[in-house]
Every structure is written in C-alpha cells, then in structure tokens.
N, C-alpha and C positions, 0 to 999 in steps of 0.2 A: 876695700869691702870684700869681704865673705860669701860668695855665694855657693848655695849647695841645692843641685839638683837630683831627684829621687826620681826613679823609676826600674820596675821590674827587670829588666837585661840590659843588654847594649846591643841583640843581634839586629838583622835586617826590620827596619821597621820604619812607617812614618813620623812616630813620636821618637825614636830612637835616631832616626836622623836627622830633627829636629835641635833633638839635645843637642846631638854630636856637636851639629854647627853651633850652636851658642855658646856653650861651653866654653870653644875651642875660639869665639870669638873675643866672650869675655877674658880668658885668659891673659889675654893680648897685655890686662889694666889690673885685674882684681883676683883675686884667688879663687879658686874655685874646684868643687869636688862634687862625683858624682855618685851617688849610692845606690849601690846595686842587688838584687838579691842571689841571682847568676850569677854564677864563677865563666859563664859562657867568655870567651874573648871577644873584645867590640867588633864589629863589622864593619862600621866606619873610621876610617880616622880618627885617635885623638889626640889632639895634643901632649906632649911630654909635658906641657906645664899643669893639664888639669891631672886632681887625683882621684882616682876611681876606686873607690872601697867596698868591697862586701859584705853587707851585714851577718851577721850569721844569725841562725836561728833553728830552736829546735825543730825537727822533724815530725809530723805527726804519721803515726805507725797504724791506729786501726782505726775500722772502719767501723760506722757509716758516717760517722761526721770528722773524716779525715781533711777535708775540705776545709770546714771551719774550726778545727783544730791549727791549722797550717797557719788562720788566716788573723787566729789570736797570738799563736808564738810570732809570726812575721811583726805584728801590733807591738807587741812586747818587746820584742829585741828595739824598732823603732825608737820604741819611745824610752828605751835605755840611751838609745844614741843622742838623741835630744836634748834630753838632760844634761850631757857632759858636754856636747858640741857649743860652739860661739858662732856658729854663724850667723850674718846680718839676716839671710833671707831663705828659707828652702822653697824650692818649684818643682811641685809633682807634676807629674805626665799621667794619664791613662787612670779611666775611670775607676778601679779595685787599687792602686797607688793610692789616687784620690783619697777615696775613703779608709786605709790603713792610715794616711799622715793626719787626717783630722782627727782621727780616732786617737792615735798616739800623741797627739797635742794637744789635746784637749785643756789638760789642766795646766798646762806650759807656757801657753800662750806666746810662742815663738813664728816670728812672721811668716805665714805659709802663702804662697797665693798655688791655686789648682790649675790645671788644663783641660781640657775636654779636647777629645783628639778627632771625634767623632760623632755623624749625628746621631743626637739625642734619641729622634723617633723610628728612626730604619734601622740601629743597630739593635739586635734582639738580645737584651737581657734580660734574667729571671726578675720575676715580680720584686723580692727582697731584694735585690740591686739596687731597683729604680727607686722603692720606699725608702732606701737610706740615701740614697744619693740626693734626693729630694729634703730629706730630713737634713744630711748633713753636711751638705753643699754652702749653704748660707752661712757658716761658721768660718768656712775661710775669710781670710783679707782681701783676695780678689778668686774672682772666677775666669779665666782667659776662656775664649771661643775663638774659633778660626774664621767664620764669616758671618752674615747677616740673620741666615736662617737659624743658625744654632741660637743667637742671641736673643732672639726675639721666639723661642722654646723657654729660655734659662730668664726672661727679664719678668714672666708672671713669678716666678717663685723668689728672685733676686731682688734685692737694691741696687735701681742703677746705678751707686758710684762705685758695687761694689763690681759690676761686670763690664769687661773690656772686651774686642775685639782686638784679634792680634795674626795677621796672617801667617803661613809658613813661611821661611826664607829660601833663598838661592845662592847660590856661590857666583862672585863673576867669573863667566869664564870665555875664551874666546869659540868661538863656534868652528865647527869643520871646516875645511875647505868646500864650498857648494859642488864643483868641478862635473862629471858628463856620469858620476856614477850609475849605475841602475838603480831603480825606485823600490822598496822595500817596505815593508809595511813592520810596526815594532811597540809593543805592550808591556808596559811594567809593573808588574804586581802578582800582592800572596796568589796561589795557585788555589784560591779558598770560595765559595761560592758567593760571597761579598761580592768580589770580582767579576763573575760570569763569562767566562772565559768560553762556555760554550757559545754564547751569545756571538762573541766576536768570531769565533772558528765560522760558523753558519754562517755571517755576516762576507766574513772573505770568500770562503767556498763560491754564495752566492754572485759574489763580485767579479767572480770568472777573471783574477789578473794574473798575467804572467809575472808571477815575481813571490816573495817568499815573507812568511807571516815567523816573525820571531819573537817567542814572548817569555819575556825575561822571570824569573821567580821560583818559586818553591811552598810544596806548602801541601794539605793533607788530601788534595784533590786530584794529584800529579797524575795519579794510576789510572784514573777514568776518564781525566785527560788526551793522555795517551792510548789510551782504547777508545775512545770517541776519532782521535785523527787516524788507528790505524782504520776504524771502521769504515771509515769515508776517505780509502786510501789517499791518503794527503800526508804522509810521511815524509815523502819529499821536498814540500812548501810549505809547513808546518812544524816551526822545531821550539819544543821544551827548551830550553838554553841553559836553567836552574839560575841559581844567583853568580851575581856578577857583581864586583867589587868593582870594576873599572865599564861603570853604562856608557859613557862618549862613544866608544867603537859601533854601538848602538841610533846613536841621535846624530845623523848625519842633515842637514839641512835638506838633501835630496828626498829624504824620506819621510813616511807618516807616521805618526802617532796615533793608534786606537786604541776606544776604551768603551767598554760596555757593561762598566759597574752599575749594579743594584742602587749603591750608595757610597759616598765617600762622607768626607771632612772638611780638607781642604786639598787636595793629594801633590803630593811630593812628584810625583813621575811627571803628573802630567805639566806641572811650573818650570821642570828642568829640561822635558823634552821641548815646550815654548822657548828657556831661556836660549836651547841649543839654536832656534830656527827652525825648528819642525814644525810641518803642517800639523793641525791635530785638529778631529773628528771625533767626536763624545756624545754619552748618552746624556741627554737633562736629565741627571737624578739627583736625587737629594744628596749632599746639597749644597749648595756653594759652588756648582760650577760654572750657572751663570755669572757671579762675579768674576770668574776668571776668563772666561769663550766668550766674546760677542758673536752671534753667530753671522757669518755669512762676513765676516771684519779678518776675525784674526782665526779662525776655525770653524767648523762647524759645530753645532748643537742639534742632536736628535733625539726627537722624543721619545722617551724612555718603551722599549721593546719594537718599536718601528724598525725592524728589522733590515727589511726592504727598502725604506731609504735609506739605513745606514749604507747597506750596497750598493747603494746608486750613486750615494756621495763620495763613498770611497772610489769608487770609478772614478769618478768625476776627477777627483784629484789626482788620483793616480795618473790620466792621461792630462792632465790640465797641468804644464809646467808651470806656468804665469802665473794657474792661482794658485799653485802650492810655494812658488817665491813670495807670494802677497801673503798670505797666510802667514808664512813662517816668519818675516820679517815685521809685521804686524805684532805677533806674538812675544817675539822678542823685546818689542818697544813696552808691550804692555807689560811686560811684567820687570821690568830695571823697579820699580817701584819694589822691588818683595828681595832688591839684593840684602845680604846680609847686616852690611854696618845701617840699611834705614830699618830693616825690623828689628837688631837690637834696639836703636834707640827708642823703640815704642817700649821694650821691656823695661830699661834702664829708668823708661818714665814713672813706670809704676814701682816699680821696686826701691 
C-alpha cells in the first residue's frame, strides 16, 4: 500500500513529529512519501525508506492579497500532484493543509482523511478559516481528532462514521537511570504565547526551589522571554535552552515536568516526558489533558491560571521524593497504551 502524507514542513512541531513517527513506522510494510511545501530539513528523524518530496509552487509577489495568492498557487501545484500520483491514501496534518488537500481534490476524489492537531475553540483563527473549515471539513473521508473534547466540537458539524479519535503516539524507549541526581524542573514547547511561558517563570520564581527551570524551544517570544528572566534576575535558574534534537538529557525520572499552556491538543512533550517517568504538573486547559493527567494519580491537574497552587504543588513535588516516584511511574504505565505500533493500528484501521 501507498501511503502519502501532506503537511506544510517537517521542522520542530507537534504534527510534524507526529508524521515523523508514522511515517517512519509504516515504512517498516508499505511505501510511503511525504509532501512538503519547505525545502527546511526534517528535524526529526526520518527514515531512509520514507520519501520526502517538495512540492513546488509559484510564488506570490504582491501585495495585498499575497496571502491568498500563495494559498491558490500551493492549491494548484497540489492538485497537479494528485492527478499523476497513485497513492492508496493521502493524510493531511494542520488545519490550512487541511483545507488546501480538500480544495485540490475536490474533483479527484482520491482518499484524503484530515487531522486536526489542535483545539478547535482556544486556537484563534480568522473568521474565513473557521467558515471554510466548517464548509469544507465534511468532504473529507475521515476527520482524525486527538481527544474527546475536539470530537464532540467536530461531531455537530460531522457524520459520526465520518469522525475518529486517534491519540498522539510515543516511541518505546527505556527511561533514565532514577539514581541520587538533583531535582530539576523542564518544559517543552514553541516559545509562543499558546504556551505561556510567563505563567510557568512566575509559577517557579513563586516556588522559592533550589534548583534550575529549563525550557526547551524556540519560537517568536524568545526576546521578552529573556527580558522577563533578566528582569526578575533569574538568569541563573532559568535557561532558554532553544531546540533540542536529543530531549532524554532533559527527562530524567528525578525530575518534573511543567506546563502552563493556554491550550494544547493532545501535546507531544507532555506524553514523552510521562513516557520517560517524569513527575508532571499541568494547567487543565483545554483540551485533552484531563484524558491524559489523573490528577493527584499520575500528575497533578491545575486549574487553569491558579497560579499559586501551581507553586505549591510544584513545592510539593519537588521536596516529596515518594510522590514524584509514584507520579512518574504511574505516568509511565498510563501511557504504554499511546506506544507507537497500537496507534498505528488505529490509523491502519481507517485507512
């Protein structure tokens, strides 16, 4: 079987190392190619057996509607490739993807199924987004969502045989050594205000611990970032790190996971720093992170801008050996369920 998966780059991303893994799993059985619109290099890993193609397409040069100029040549080149390509199945990623591959299929009628990578209602897009996405979302062959809340946004506008729930996966992998390391606190994500990244600085600051907040990422917030930690001299407990190709040196069992996103999907960081053993401490935001935290089980859950507990919980762990080994090894059980070969076979099913 042919599979070909579409999505705008291959850099640092939750959908983008989503692909990566699938890809690089199905390759394993079936062929498989990924289309890209970035000539950027992957970030992740990927297989020598997958093949990674650039579309090309023209350039839109002036202005004001260089935007949607961009977004009809992109459409155009698409559905040139379409027409010639065989494959059994193409799977977009990322809501403007989305709606370029339905658009360019339209008349094709070549098996597409969509992604949604993110939620629906806390992600802010412009009104003409949401109108077509809404319009032209039901044209696909399936709709994937990563959890409960996205699908039950997508199942007034959908047919239910047409929408699935499909989590993100993990890789197996062995976890650190626990051993007598010192206790560290470690965040992963865009340096973007999705994020909130002030959120968590505050949160630690408040937490008065001896020990060092390091948050992994990159991303167009970095500068006020770093002017927020010199402000509140905490340059020396507080380090930018930028992107990291190899996070394990990061997820050590000894240590915690925080996160004080607005909003997620289903997030990447926070299922690998689980898979690793790490304690983890989250804001409840939308959405989907109660299926992943039981709180007070395998992590904490706090309420979205409760600031103050989050500090008191991170204390808490931070001095509480016992329950950040209960935590992390909790964590770890909870999520074997989201290793890679059982969420391929949930794709495999639909496809």
């Amino acid at each position: 079987m042919k599979i070909t998966f579409i999505i705008y780059s291959l850099e640092a991303g939750g959908a983008e190392r989503v692909v990566s893994l699938l890809a690089n799993f199905f390759s394993k059985k079936h062929d498989v190619e990924i289309l890209v619109y970035s000539h950027t290099p992957p970030f992740y890993k990927i297989s020598p057996r997958v093949s990674i193609k650039t579309i090309k397409y023209k350039k839109a040069k002036k202005f004001p509607f260089k935007r949607l100029s961009s977004s009809f040549y992109r459409i155009i080149a698409l559905n040139k490739y379409f027409t010639t390509s065989k494959s059994d199945v193409y799977i977009s990623f990322t809501t403007v993807m989305n709606l370029n591959s339905i658009i360019a299929n339209i008349f094709l009628n070549k098996k597409l199924i969509i992604s949604e990578r993110v939620d629906p209602k806390a992600h802010k897009l412009s009104a003409k987004i949401v109108y077509f996405r809404n319009l032209l979302y039901p044209l696909a062959d399936k709709l994937v969502v990563q959890n409960h809340a996205q699908y039950r946004y997508f199942i007034k506008k959908f047919k239910k045989n047409k929408l699935v729930i499909i989590n993100n996966p993990v890789e197996k992998i062995t976890p650190n050594s626990l051993g007598n390391e010192k206790v560290h606190v470690v965040n992963i994500g865009r340096l973007a205000e999705q994020k909130n990244h002030f959120a968590l600085i505050d949160a630690f600051i408040n937490a008065n611990l001896m020990c060092n907040l390091y948050i992994l990422g990159d991303g167009s917030m970095k500068s006020q970032l770093e002017e927020y930690i010199i402000k509140n001299n905490m340059q020396n407990r507080i380090h930018l790190v930028g992107l990291q190709k190899d996070v394990n040196k990061y997820l050590k069992p000894n240590w915690i996971f925080a996160s004080t996103s607005n909003y997620e999907g289903y997030p990447n960081a926070l299922i690998e720093a689980m898979n690793a053993g790490l304690a983890c401490i989250h804001y409840d935001c939308p959405s989907g992170i109660d299926e992943i935290v039981e709180n007070e089980v395998n992590g904490y859950l706090i309420p979205m801008d409760e600031c103050g507990l989050f500090s008191s919980k991170l204390k808490e762990l931070f001095f509480d050996k016992h329950k950040r080994n209960l935590f992390g090894s909790n964590a770890r059980k909870s999520v074997q369920k989201l290793l890679i070969n059982n969420i391929a076979k949930q794709w495999l099913k639909i496809i």
